[in-house]
C-alpha positions as a printed NumPy array, in Angstrom:
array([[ 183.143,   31.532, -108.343],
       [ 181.479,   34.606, -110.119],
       [ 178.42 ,   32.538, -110.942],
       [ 177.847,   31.236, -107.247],
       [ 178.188,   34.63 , -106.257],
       [ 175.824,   36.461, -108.358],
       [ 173.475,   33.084, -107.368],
       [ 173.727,   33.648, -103.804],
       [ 172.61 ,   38.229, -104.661],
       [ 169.881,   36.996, -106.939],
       [ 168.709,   34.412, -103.724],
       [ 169.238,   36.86 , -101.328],
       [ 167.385,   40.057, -103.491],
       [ 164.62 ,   37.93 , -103.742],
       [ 164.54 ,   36.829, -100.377],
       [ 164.165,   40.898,  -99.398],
       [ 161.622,   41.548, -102.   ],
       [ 159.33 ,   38.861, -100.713],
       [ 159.509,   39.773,  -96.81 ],
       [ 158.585,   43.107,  -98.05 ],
       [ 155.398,   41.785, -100.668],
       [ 154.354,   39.893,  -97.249],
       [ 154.697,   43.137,  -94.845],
       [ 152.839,   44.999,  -97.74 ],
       [ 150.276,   42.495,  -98.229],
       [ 149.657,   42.599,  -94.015],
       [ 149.682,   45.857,  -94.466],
       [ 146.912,   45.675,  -97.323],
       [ 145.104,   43.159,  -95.097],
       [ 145.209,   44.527,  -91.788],
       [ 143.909,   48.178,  -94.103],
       [ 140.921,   46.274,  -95.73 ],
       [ 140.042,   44.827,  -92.175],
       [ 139.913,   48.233,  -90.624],
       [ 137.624,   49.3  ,  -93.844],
       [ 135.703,   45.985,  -94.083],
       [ 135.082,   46.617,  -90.024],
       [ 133.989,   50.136,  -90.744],
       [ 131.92 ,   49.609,  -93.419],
       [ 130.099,   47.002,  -92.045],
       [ 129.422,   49.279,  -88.672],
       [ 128.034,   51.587,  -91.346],
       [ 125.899,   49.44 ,  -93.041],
       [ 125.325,   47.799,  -89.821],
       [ 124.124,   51.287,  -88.403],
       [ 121.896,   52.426,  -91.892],
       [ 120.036,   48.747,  -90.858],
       [ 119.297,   50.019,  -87.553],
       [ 118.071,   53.27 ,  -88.544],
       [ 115.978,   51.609,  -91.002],
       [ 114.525,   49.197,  -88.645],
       [ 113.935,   52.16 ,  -85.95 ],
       [ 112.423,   54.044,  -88.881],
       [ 110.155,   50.829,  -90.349],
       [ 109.171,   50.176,  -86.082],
       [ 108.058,   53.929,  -85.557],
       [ 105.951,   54.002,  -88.932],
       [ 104.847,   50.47 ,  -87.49 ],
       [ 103.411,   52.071,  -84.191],
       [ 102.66 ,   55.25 ,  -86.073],
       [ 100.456,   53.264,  -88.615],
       [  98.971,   51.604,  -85.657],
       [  97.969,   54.144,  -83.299],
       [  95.982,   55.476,  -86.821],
       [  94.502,   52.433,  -87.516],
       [  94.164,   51.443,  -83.72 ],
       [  90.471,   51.221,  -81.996],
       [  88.449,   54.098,  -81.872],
       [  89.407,   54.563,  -77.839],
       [  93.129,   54.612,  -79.101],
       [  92.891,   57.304,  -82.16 ],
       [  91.074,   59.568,  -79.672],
       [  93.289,   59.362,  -76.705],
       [  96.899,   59.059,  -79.192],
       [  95.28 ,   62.825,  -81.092],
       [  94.29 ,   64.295,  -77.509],
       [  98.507,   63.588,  -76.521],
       [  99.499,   65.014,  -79.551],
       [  98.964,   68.535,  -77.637],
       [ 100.094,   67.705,  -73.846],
       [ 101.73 ,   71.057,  -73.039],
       [ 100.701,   72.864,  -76.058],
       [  98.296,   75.291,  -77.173],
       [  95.806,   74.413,  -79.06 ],
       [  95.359,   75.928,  -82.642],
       [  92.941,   78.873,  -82.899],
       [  89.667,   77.869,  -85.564],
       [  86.556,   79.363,  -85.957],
       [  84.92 ,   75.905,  -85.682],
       [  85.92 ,   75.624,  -81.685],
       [  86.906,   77.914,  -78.847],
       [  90.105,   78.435,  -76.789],
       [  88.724,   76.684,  -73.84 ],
       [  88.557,   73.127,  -72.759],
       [  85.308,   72.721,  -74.15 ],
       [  87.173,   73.795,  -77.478],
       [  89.404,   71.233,  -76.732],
       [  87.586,   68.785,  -76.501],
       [  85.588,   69.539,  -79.369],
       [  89.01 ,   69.637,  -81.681],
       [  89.536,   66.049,  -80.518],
       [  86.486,   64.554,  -82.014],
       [  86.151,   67.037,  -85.096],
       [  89.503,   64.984,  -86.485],
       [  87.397,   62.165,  -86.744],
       [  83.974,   64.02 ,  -88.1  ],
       [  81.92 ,   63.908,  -84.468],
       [  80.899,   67.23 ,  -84.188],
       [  79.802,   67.048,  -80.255],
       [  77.861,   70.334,  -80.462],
       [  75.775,   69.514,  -82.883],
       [  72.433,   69.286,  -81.202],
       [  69.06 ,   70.638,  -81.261],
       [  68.405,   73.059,  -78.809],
       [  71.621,   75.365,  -78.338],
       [  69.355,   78.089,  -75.683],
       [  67.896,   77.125,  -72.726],
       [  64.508,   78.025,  -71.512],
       [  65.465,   81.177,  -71.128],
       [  66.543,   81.521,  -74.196],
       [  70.266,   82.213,  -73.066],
       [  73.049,   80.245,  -75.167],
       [  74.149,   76.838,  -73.827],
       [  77.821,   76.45 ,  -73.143],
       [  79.656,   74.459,  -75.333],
       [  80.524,   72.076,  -71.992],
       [  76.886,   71.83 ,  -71.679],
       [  76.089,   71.349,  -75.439],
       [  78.663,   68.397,  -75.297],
       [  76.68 ,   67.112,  -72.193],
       [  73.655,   66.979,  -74.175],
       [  75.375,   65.283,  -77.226],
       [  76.7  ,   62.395,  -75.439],
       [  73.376,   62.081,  -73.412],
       [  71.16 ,   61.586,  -76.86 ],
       [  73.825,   59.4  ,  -78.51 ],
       [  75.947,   57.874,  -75.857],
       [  75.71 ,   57.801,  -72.117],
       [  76.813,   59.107,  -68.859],
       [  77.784,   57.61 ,  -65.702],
       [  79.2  ,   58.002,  -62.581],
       [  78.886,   54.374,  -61.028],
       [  82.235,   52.756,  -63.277],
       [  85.379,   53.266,  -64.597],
       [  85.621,   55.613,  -67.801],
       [  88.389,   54.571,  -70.945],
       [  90.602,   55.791,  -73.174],
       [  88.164,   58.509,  -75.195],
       [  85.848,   59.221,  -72.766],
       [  84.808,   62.494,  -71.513],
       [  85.353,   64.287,  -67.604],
       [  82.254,   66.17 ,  -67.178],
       [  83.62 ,   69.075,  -63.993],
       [  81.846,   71.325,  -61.676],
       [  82.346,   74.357,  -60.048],
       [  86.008,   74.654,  -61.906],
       [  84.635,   78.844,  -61.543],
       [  82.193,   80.435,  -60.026],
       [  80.254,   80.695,  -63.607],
       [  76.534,   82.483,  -62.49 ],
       [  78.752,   84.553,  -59.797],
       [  77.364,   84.378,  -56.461],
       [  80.148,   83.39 ,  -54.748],
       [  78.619,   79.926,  -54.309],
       [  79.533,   76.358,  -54.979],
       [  76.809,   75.381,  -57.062],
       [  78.091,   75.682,  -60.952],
       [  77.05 ,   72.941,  -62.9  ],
       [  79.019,   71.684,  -65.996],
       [  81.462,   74.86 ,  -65.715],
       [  84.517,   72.244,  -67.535],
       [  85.599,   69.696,  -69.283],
       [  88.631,   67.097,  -70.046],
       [  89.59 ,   63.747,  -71.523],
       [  90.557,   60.682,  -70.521],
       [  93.931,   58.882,  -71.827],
       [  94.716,   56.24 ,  -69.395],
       [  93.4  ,   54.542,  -66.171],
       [  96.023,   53.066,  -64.35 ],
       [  95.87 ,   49.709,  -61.78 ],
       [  95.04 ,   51.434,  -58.764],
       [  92.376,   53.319,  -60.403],
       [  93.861,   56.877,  -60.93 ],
       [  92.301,   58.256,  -64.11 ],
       [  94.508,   60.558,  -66.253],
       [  92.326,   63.012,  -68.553],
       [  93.664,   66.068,  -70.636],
       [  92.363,   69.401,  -69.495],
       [  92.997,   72.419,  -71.484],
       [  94.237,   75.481,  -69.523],
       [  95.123,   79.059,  -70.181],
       [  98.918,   77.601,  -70.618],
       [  98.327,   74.794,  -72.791],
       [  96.55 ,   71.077,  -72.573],
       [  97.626,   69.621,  -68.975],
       [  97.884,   66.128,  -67.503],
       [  95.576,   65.738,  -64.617],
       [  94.708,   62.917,  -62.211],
       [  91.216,   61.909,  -60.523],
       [  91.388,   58.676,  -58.135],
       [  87.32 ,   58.337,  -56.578],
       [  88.629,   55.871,  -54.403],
       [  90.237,   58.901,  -52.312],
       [  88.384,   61.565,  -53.579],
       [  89.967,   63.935,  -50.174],
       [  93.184,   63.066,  -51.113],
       [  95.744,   64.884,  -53.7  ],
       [  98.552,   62.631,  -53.151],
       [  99.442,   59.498,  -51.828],
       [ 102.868,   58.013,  -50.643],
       [ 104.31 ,   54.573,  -51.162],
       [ 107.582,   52.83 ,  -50.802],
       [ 108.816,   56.456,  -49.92 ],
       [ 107.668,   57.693,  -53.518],
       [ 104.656,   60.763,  -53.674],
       [ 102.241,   60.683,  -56.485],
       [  99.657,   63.009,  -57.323],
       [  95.972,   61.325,  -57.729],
       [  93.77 ,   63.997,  -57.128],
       [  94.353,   67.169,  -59.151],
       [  93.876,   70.395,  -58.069],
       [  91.325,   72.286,  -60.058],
       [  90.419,   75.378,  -58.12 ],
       [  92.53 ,   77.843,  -55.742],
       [  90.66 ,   79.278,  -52.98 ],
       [  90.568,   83.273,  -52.746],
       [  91.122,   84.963,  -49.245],
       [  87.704,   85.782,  -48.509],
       [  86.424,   82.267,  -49.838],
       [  89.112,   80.429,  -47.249],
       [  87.873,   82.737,  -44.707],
       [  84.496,   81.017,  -45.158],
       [  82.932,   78.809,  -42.444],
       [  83.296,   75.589,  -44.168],
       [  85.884,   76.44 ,  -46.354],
       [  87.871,   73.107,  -45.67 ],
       [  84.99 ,   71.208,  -47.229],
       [  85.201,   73.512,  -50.623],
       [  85.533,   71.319,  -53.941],
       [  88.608,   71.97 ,  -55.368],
       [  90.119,   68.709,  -55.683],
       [  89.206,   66.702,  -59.395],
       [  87.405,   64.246,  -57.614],
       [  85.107,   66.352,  -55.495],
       [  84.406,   68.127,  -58.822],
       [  82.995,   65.394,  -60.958],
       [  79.805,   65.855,  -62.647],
       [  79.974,   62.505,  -64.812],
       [  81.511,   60.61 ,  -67.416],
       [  80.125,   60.443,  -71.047],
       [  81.008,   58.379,  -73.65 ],
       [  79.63 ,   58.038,  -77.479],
       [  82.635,   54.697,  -78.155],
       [  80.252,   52.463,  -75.684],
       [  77.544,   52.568,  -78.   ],
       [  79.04 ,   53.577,  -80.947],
       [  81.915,   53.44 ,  -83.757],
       [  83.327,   57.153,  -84.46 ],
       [  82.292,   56.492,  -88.42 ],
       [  78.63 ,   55.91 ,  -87.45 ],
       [  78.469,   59.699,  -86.368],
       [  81.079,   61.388,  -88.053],
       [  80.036,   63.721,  -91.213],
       [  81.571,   62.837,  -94.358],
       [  83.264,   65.68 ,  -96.228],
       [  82.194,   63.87 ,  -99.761],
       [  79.595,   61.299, -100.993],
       [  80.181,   58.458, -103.094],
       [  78.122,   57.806, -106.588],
       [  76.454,   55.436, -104.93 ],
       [  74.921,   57.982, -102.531],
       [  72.86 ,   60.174, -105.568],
       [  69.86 ,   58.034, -105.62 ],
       [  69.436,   58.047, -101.57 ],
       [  69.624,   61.461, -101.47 ],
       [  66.996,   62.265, -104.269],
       [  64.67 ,   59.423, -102.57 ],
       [  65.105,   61.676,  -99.483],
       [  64.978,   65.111, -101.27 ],
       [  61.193,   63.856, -103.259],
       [  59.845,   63.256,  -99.911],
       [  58.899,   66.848,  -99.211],
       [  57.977,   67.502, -102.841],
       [  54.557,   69.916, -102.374],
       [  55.183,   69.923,  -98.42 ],
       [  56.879,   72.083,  -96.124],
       [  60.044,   70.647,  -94.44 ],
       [  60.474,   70.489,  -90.642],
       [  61.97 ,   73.242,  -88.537],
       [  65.216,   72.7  ,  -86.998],
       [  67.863,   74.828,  -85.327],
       [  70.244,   72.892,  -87.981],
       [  68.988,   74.545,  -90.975],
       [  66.832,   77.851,  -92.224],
       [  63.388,   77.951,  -93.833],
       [  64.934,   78.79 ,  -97.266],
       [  65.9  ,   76.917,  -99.989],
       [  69.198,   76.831,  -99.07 ],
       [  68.004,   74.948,  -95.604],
       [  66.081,   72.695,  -97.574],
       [  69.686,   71.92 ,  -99.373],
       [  71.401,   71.403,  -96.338],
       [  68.898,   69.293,  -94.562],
       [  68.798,   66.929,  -97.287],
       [  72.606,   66.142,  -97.105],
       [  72.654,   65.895,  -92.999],
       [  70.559,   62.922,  -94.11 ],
       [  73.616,   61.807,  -95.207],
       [  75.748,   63.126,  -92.522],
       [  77.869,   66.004,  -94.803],
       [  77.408,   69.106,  -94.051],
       [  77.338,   71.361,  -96.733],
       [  77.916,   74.729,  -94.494],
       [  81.335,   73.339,  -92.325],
       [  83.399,   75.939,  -94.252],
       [  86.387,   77.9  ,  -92.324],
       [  85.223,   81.242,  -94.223],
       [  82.337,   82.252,  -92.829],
       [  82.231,   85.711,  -93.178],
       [  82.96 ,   88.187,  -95.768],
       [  86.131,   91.137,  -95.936],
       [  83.524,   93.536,  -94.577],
       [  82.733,   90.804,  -91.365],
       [  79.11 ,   90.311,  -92.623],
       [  78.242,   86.37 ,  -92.542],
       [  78.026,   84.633,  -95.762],
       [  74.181,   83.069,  -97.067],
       [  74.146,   80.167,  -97.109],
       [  74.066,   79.583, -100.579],
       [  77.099,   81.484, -100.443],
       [  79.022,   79.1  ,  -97.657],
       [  77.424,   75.721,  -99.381],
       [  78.914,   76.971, -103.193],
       [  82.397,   77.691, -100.957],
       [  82.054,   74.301,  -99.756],
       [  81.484,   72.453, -103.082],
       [  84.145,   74.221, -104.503],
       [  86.578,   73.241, -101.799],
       [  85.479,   69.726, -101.602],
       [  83.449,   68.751, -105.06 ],
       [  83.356,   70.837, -108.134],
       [  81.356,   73.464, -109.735],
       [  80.631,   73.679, -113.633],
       [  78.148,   74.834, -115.804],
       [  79.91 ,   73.481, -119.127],
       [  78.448,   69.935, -119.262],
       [  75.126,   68.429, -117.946],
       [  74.121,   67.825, -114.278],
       [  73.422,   64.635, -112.745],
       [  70.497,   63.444, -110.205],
       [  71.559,   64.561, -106.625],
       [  73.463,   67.161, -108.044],
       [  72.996,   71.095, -106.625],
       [  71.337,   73.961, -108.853],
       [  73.538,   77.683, -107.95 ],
       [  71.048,   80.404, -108.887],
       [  71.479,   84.911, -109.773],
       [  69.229,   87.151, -109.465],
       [  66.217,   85.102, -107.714],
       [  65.56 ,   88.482, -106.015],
       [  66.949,   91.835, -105.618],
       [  69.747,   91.199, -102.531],
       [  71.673,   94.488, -102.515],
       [  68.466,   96.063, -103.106],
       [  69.763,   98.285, -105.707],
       [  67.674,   97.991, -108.48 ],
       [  69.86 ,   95.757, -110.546],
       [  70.295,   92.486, -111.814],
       [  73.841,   91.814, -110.442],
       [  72.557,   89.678, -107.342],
       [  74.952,   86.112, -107.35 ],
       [  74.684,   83.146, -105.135],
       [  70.341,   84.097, -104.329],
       [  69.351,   80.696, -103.992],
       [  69.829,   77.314, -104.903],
       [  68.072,   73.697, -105.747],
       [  68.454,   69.958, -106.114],
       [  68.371,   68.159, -109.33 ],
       [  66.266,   64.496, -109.496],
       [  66.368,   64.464, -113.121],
       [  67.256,   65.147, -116.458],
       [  65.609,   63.708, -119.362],
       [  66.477,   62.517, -123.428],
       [  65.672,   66.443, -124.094],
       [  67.728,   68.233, -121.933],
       [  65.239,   69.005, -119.611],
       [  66.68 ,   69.486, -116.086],
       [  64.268,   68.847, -113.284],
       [  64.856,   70.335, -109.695],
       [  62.863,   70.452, -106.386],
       [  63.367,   74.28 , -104.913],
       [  62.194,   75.151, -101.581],
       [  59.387,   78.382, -102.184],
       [  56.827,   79.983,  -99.394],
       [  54.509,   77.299, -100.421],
       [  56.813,   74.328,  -99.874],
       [  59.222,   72.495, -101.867],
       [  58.164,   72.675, -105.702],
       [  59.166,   70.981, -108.771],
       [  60.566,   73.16 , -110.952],
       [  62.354,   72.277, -114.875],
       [  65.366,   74.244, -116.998],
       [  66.308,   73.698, -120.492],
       [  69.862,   75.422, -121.389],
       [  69.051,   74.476, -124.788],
       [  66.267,   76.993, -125.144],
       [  66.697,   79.522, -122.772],
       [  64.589,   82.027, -123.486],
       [  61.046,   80.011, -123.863],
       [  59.531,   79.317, -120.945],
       [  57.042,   76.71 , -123.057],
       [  57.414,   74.949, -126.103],
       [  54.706,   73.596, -128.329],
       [  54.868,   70.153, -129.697],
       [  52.208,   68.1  , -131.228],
       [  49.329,   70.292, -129.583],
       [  51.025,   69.688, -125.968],
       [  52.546,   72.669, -124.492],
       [  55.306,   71.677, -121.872],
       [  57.117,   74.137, -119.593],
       [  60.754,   73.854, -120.426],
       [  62.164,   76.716, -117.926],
       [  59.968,   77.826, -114.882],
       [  59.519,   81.409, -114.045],
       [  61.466,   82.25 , -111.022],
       [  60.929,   85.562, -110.666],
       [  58.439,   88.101, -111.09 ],
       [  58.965,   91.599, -112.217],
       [  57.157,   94.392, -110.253],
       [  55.995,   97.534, -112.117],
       [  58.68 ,   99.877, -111.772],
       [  61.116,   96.75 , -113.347],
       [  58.098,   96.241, -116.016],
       [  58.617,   99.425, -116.692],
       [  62.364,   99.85 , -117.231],
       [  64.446,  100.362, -120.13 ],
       [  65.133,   96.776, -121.76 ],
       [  62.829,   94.569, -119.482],
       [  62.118,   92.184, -121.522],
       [  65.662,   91.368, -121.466],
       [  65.772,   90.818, -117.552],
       [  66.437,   87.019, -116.384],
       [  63.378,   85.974, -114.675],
       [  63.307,   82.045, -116.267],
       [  65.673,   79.479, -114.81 ],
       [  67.957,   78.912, -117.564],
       [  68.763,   83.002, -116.939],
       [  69.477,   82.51 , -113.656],
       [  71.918,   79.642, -113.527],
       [  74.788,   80.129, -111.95 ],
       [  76.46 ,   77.194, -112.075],
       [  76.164,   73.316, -110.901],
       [  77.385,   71.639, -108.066],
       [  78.388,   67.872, -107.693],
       [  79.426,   66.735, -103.819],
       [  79.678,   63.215, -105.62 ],
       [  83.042,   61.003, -105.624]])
């Protein structure tokens, strides 16, 4: 009887214990569900995340490496009801703007010839723009402008002040869309940021237009009338709607890819033997005027590179702690530095730039403590050492030779030939002649040398 007894405990005990493994094990279950469930909305949420993150860089990557219409116009939105950041290289205005836009891609659209007009009064930078796009693109009126093109404006101001309508090229925007129906939105910069406006020339009297109940701006207004100007006879028929102000439309993307004008900031290695071809041409002539360069030799520098499109003077410092403007010696040696290299420890290659002291007196002090006085082009160097580099003088552009190996000998002898190793490049006057230690004075090249310059990547 006892053993049936203590059977029917042991049955029953383990009976309990299993019911209660079971509720434990739901338990465990119906816990790892809730985690599994969680932590695959986790993971499930880090994929999305990564996939938004992966789909921006996507449209990211392309609106960089988009057409040339699209970097433009995807830059230009970048600053939609911002202010644009001050730089020396453009102005506050929309003009400045504008030229900010293109500068990102190395267009500099003021970079023309003739900056004055007749009168010899300074161009605007609207109108300097104007004449960029009308030697290397085009302008029109008679079709539909694109992404990247430019809104040439009149009369935005009464610019020669006569209280007239009759201002020519007084603004300027860009255009970022043109929708179906023609309206053409352009960026304008204004004294509270870069705004969205709207031209439609198919009503060029209208601002707005309603349809389906719904009012939308396609004309925007550029110009408030004063009191005394609405007070005019006529007044009514004042421009101050986009549309009625529209000079033209430029473009350089028709005609053009932005790489085809855009300077370059470096050269490659490749580039050293175009640019001494280009640099021997003038060797023994003068060089050709420009409003892009001096008569120096640090013009002659910096027209041979604009051959190549770099421009060895685009430097943000252009003007010294006192505010007196830099040489340009001084602003291509800042540029090199920033962009290339300078040395003077190892030799110089063809193409590379020649940084010269003490050409002449600068401070006019009487010293020899002039740096950064002028500057040259190396073509060649030969098995001696012999560095050979055209330098732009009064009487043209001369060949002229160093040797840092002998220094102080302007000649050396050899075999009954007597070859110039260093050229004179200075000459002392009497007073110097007659100074204390003259003969020690730097007046041969290998004195003078600053340092050497290489633009080269």
């Amino acid at each position: 009887m006892k053993k049936v007894l203590l059977l029917s405990m042991l049955i029953i005990f383990a009976f309990s214990c299993s019911k209660k493994d079971s509720k434990e094990i739901k338990k465990e279950t119906k816990g790892n569900k809730k985690v599994e469930v969680k932590t695959e909305k986790k993971t499930e949420k880090k994929v999305e995340k990564k996939d938004e993150k992966k789909e921006e860089k996507k449209v990211e990557k392309k609106a960089a490496t988009g057409s040339d219409r699209d970097k433009i116009a995807n830059f230009a939105k970048k600053f939609e009801d911002k202010k644009i950041p001050s730089s020396k290289k453009w102005n506050k205005y929309a003009s400045g703007f504008i030229k900010m836009v293109y500068l990102e891609y190395g267009v500099n659209l003021t970079d023309v010839e003739e900056k004055k007009d007749e009168e010899g009064k300074w161009l605007s930078s609207t109108e300097m723009i104007y004449n960029y796009l009308k030697t290397n693109g085009e302008l029109f009126s008679d079709k539909t402008p694109k992404k990247g093109d430019i809104v040439f404006l009149d009369n935005t101001y009464d610019k020669d002040k006569d209280k007239e309508f009759n201002d020519k090229l007084t603004s300027i925007g860009i255009v970022i869309d043109v929708d179906e129906e023609g309206t053409i939105y352009f960026l304008y910069n204004t004294s509270k940021g870069v705004k969205l406006k709207m031209m439609n020339l198919k009503h060029p009297e209208q601002d707005k237009i309603k349809n389906k109940n719904v009012t939308k701006t396609i004309n925007s207004k550029m110009r408030w009338l004063s009191k005394k100007e609405k007070a005019m006879e006529g007044s009514d028929k004042f421009p101050t709607l986009s549309s009625q102000m529209l000079n033209s439309f430029g473009s350089i993307l028709n005609k053009h890819a932005l790489e085809d004008l855009a300077y370059k900031i470096t050269l490659a290695e490749s580039d050293r033997e175009a640019i001494v071809k280009f640099a021997k041409t003038f060797e023994d002539k003068g060089m050709p005027k420009s409003g892009k360069w001096n008569n120096y030799a640090s013009g002659f520098i910096k027209m041979v590179f604009l051959s190549k499109r770099l421009n060895l003077t685009d430097v943000e410092i252009k003007k010294d702690e006192e505010g007196k403007w830099l040489s340009t010696t001084q602003m291509i040696f800042d540029y090199v530095t920033a962009n290339g290299k300078t040395h003077n420890n190892s030799m110089p290659k063809p193409g590379d730039i020649v940084f010269l002291d003490n050409t002449y007196d600068k401070d006019k002090d009487g010293e020899f403590n002039d740096k950064l006085t002028s500057i040259g082009l190396v073509t060649e160097v030969d098995k001696d050492g012999t560095i050979y580099f055209l330098y732009k003088t009064s009487k043209g552009v001369k060949l002229k030779v160093m040797n840092l190996k002998t220094p102080e000998q302007e000649n050396i002898k050899n075999k009954n030939i007597t070859r110039t190793v260093n050229s004179r490049m200075r000459w002392l006057s009497k007073k110097e002649k007659a100074m204390e230690g003259s003969d020690k004075f730097p007046i041969l090249s290998s004195q003078m040398l600053n340092s050497f310059g290489s633009i080269f990547k």
